[in-house]
C-alpha positions as a printed NumPy array, in Angstrom:
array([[137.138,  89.587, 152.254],
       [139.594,  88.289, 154.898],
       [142.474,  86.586, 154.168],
       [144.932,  83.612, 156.127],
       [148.378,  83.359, 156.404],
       [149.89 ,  79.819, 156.032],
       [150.901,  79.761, 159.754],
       [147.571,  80.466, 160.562],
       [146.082,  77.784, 158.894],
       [148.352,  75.488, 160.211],
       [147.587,  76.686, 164.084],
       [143.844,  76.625, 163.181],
       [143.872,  73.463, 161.54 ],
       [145.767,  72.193, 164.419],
       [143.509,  73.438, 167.805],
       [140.798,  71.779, 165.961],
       [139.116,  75.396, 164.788],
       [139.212,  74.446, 161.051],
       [137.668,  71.174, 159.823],
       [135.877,  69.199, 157.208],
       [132.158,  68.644, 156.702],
       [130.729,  65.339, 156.26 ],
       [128.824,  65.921, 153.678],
       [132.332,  67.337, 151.785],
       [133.758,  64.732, 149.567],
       [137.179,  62.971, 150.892],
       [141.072,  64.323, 149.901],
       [140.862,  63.472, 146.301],
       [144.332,  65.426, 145.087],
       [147.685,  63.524, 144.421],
       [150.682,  64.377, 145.329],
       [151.792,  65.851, 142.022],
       [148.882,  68.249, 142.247],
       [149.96 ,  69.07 , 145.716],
       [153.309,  70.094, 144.384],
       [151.339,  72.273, 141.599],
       [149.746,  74.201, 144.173],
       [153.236,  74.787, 146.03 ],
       [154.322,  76.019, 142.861],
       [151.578,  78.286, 142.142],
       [152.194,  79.702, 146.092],
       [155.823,  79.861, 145.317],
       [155.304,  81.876, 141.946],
       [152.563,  84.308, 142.918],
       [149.55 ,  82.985, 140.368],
       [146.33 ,  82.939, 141.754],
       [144.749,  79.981, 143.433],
       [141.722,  80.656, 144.372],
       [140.431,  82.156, 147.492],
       [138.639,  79.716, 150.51 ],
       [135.245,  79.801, 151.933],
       [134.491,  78.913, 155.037],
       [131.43 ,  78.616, 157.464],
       [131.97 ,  79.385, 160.839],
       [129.553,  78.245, 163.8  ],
       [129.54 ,  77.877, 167.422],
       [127.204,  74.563, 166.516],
       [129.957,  71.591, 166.539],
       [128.824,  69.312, 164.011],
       [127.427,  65.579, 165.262],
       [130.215,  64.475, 162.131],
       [132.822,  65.854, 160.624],
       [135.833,  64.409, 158.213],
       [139.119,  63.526, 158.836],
       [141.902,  66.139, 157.104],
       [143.431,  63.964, 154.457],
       [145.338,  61.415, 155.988],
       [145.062,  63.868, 159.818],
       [142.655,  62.779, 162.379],
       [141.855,  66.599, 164.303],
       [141.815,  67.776, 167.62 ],
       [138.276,  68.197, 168.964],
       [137.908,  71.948, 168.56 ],
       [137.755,  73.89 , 171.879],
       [134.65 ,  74.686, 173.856],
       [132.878,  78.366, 173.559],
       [135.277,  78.752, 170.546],
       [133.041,  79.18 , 166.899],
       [134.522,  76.702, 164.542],
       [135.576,  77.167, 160.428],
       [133.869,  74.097, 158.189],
       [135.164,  73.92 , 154.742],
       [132.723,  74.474, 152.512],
       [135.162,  75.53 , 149.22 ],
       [139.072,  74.734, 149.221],
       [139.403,  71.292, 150.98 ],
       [141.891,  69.861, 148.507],
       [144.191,  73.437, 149.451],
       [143.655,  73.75 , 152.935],
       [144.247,  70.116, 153.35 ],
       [147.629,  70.055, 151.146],
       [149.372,  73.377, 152.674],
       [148.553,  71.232, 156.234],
       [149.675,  68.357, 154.757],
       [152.667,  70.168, 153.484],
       [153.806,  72.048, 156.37 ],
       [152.727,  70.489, 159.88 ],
       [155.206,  68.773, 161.718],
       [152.686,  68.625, 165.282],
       [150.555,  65.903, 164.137],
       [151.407,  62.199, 163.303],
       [151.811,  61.379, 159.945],
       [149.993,  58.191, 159.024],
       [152.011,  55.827, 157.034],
       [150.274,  56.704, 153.858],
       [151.781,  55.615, 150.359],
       [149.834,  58.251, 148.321],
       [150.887,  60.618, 150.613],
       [154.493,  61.937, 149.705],
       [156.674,  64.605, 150.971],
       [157.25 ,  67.696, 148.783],
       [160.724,  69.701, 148.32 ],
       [162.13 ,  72.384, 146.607],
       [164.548,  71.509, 143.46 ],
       [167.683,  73.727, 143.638],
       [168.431,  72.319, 139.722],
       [164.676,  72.664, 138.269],
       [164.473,  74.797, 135.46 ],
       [163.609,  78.42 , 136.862],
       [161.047,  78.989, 133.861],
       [157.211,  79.772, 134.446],
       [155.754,  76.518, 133.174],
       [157.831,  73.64 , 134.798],
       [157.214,  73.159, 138.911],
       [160.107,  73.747, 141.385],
       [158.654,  71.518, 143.633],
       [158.316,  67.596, 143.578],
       [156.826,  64.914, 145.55 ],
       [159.748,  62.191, 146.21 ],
       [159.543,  58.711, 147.877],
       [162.458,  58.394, 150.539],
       [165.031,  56.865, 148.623],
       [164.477,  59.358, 145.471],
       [165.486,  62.312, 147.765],
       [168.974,  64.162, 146.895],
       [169.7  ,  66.274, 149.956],
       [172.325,  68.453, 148.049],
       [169.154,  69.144, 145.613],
       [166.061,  68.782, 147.4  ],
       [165.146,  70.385, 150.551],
       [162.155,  69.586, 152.357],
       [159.166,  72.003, 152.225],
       [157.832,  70.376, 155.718],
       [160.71 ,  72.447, 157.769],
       [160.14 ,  75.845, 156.264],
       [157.498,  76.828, 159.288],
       [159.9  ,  75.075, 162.635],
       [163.114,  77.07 , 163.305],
       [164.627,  74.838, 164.56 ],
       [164.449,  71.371, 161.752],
       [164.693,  74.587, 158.952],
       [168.624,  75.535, 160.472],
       [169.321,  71.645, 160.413],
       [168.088,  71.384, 156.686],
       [170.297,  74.079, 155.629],
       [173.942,  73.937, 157.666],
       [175.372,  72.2  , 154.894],
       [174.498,  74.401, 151.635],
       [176.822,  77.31 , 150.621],
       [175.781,  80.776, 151.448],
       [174.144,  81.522, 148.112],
       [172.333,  78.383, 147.697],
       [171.016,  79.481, 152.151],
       [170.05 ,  82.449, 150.4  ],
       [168.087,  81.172, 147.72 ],
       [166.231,  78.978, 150.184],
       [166.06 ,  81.675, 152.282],
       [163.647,  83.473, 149.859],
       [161.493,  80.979, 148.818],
       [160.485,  80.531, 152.743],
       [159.748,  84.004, 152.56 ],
       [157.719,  83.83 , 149.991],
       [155.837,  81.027, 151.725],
       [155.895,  82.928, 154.905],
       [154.348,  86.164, 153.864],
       [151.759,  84.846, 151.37 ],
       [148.01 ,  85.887, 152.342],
       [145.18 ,  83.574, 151.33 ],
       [141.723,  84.743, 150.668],
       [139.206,  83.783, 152.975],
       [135.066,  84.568, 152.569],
       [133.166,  83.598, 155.636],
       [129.478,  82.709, 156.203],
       [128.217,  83.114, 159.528],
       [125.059,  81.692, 159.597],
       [123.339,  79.259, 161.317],
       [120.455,  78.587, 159.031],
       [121.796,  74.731, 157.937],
       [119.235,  74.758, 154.863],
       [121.758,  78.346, 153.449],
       [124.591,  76.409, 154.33 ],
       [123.681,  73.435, 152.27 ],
       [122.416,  75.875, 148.981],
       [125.972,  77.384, 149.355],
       [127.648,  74.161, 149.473],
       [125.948,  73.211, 146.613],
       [126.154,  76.076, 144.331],
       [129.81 ,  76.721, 144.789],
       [131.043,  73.06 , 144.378],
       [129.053,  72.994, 140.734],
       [131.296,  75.081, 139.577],
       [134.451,  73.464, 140.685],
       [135.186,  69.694, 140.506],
       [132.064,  67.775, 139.465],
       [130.595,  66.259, 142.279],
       [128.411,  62.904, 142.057],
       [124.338,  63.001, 142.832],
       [124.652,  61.339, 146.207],
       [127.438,  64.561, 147.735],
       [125.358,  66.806, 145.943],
       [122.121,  65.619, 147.362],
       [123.811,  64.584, 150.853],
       [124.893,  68.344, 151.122],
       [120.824,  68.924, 150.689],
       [119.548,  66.71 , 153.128],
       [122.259,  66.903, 155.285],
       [121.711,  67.611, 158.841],
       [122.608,  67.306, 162.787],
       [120.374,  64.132, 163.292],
       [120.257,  62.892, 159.399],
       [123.488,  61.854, 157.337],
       [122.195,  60.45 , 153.597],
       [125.004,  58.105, 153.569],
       [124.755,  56.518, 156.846],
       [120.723,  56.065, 156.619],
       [121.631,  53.685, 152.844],
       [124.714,  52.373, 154.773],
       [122.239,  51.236, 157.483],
       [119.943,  49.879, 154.56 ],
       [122.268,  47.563, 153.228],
       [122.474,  46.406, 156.531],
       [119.081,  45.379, 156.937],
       [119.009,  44.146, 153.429],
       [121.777,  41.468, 153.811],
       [120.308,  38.586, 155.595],
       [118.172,  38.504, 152.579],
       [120.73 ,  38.022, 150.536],
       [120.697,  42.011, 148.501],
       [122.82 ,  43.45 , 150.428],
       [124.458,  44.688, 146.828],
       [121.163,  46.963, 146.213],
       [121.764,  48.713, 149.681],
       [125.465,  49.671, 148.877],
       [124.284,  50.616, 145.4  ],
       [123.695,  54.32 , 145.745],
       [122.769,  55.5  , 141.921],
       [119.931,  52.616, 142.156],
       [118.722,  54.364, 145.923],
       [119.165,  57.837, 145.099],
       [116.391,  57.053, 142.251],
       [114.72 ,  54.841, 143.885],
       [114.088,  58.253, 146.631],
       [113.279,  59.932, 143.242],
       [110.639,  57.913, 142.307],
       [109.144,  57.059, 145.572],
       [109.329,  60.557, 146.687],
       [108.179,  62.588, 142.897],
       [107.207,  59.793, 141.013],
       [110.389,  60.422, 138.839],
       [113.71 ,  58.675, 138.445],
       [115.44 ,  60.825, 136.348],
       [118.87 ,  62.518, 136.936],
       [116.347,  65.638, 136.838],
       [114.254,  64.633, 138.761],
       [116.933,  63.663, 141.811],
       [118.77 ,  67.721, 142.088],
       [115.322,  68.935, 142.481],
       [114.497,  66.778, 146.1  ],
       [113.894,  69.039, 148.334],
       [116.   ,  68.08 , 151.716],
       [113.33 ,  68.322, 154.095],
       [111.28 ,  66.118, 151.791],
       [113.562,  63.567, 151.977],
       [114.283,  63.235, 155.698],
       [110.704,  63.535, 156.695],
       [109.783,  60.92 , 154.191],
       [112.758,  58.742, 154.381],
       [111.004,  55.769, 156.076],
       [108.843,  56.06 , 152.783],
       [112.168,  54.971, 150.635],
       [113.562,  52.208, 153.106],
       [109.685,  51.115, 153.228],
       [109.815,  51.134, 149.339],
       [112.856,  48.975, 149.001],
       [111.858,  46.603, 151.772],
       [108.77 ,  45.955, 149.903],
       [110.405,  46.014, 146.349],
       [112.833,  43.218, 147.727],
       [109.631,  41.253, 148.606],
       [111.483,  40.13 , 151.892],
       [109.858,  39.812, 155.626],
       [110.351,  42.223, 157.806],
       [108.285,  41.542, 160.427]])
C-alpha cells in the first residue's frame, strides 16, 4: 500500500492528476463533518485509507471537486479517479488550497483551529465559522497552514507559546501520510465491480449510482441517456416520468428481465443494458402511447 502526503494531494488535485468519476455521487459532507475529519487528522485516529484508479484513458466525463472546477489533467501523464474517499480527498482540498478560486458557496465554510476548545479526546478543535463568527485571537485559519507566506501573516500577532502551539498542529498536518491502494487496470467492466463493491460498504448509495457505476462507460452515461428521455418525453406532456428515475430504473428491469423488483435491478448486467437500451426508451415511448414518428 502507498500512501499521500497532504501536500501531495493538494499538487495532484491541482495539475488536474486526481479527479472525480461521473458515475461517483456529488460532495455530500457538511462542513461540520469536514471539521471532524480535521480533527481526526489532527489527533492521529484512523480515517480510512483511499483508493484510487489510475489510467492513461482520460475519461469522456468526469465531476467537479466539491465546489472546484479542475485543471484538465496533462497529456501522456496517467490520471488518479476516485473510486473510495471522495468526501476526504475533496475536504483536505477544500481545506487547504489557496491556488484555485473559491466559489461563493454558502455550505461551504472555512475551518480553524480553536486555541480555547477543550483539549479532551471527544470534543473537535476545529470549527467551521461564517465570516463574522471568526475571533482572530482564537481561531486561526486551517487554509494558511500549507503557504509560507499567508501562515507568518496569521501568526505575527500571537505570543510565542500560543506560535508554538500552532506551530505543532501544522506539523502534525504536515507530516501526516494517507493510505493510498491503487488499481491499474484498464478493464472498465473491473473498475465498475470495484466501484461497486467498495461503496456498499460505506455510505448507502441509491439504485441509479449503483447501477450507473455498472453500465457506465466512455460512450454511455445512465444518467444522461434518462436525462435525454425526459427530453423527448416533454412535448407530450410526461416529461415528469423521464426525470423519474426509480420508475425508469424498473421500468429497464422489467423490459430487460421481465422483473421490477429492487432484486431484480442490482442483478442487470451493464452490457445488457447499453446494448439493449433503445429496448427501454422504445418501451416507455410506447407505454406513453405518444407519436413518435
Amino acid at each position: 500500500m502507498e500512501d499521500l502526503s497532504i501536500r501531495e494531494i493538494l499538487e495532484q488535485v491541482g495539475r488536474g492528476q486526481i479527479r472525480i468519476p461521473a458515475f461517483q455521487r456529488g460532495f455530500v459532507w457538511d462542513s461540520d463533518r469536514v471539521a471532524y475529519l480535521m480533527d481526526s487528522i489532527y489527533k492521529k485516529y484512523p480515517f480510512g485509507a483511499l483508493l484510487f484508479w489510475r489510467t492513461k484513458n482520460v475519461l469522456k466525463y468526469d465531476r467537479k471537486l466539491g465546489p472546484f472546477v479542475l485543471p484538465d489533467p496533462k497529456e501522456d501523464y496517467p490520471v488518479d479517479y476516485v473510486l473510495d474517499g471522495q468526501q476526504r480527498i475533496t475536504s483536505i482540498f477544500g481545506v487547504f488550497q489557496t491556488e484555485i478560486e473559491r466559489p461563493d458557496d454558502p455550505n461551504w465554510l472555512p475551518i480553524f483551529y480553536d486555541l480555547e476548545a477543550e483539549q479532551t479526546v471527544q470534543d473537535s478543535q476545529f470549527v467551521a465559522l461564517k465570516p463574522e463568527a471568526v475571533d482572530p485571537a482564537r481561531h486561526f485559519p486551517m487554509s494558511t497552514l500549507f503557504s509560507t507566506a499567508e501562515y507568518r501573516a496569521a501568526t505575527k500577532n500571537f505570543d510565542d507559546s500560543t506560535i508554538e502551539r500552532i506551530d505543532q498542529m501544522q506539523a502534525i498536518f504536515k507530516e501526516v501520510k494517507i493510505p493510498l491502494q491503487l488499481s491499474r487496470t484498464e478493464d472498465k467492466a473491473t473498475v465498475a465491480i470495484i466501484f461497486e463493491r467498495v461503496n456498499r460498504q460505506g455510505v448507502e448509495l441509491d439504485t441509479l449510482q449503483l447501477l450507473s457505476a455498472w453500465t457506465w462507460s466512455e460512450d454511455f452515461q445512465l444518467n444522461e441517456e434518462f436525462s435525454d428521455l425526459a427530453d423527448e418525453l416533454q412535448p407530450f406532456g410526461f416529461q415528469e416520468i423521464g426525470v423519474d428515475t426509480n420508475l425508469l430504473l424498473r421500468c429497464c428491469s422489467a423490459i430487460l428481465k421481465h422483473d421490477a423488483s429492487p432484486q431484480a435491478l442490482m442483478e442487470l448486467n451493464g452490457a445488457t443494458v447499453r446494448e439493449n437500451f433503445d429496448q427501454v426508451t422504445n418501451g416507455v415511448k410506447y407505454a406513453v402511447d405518444a407519436d413518435f414518428s
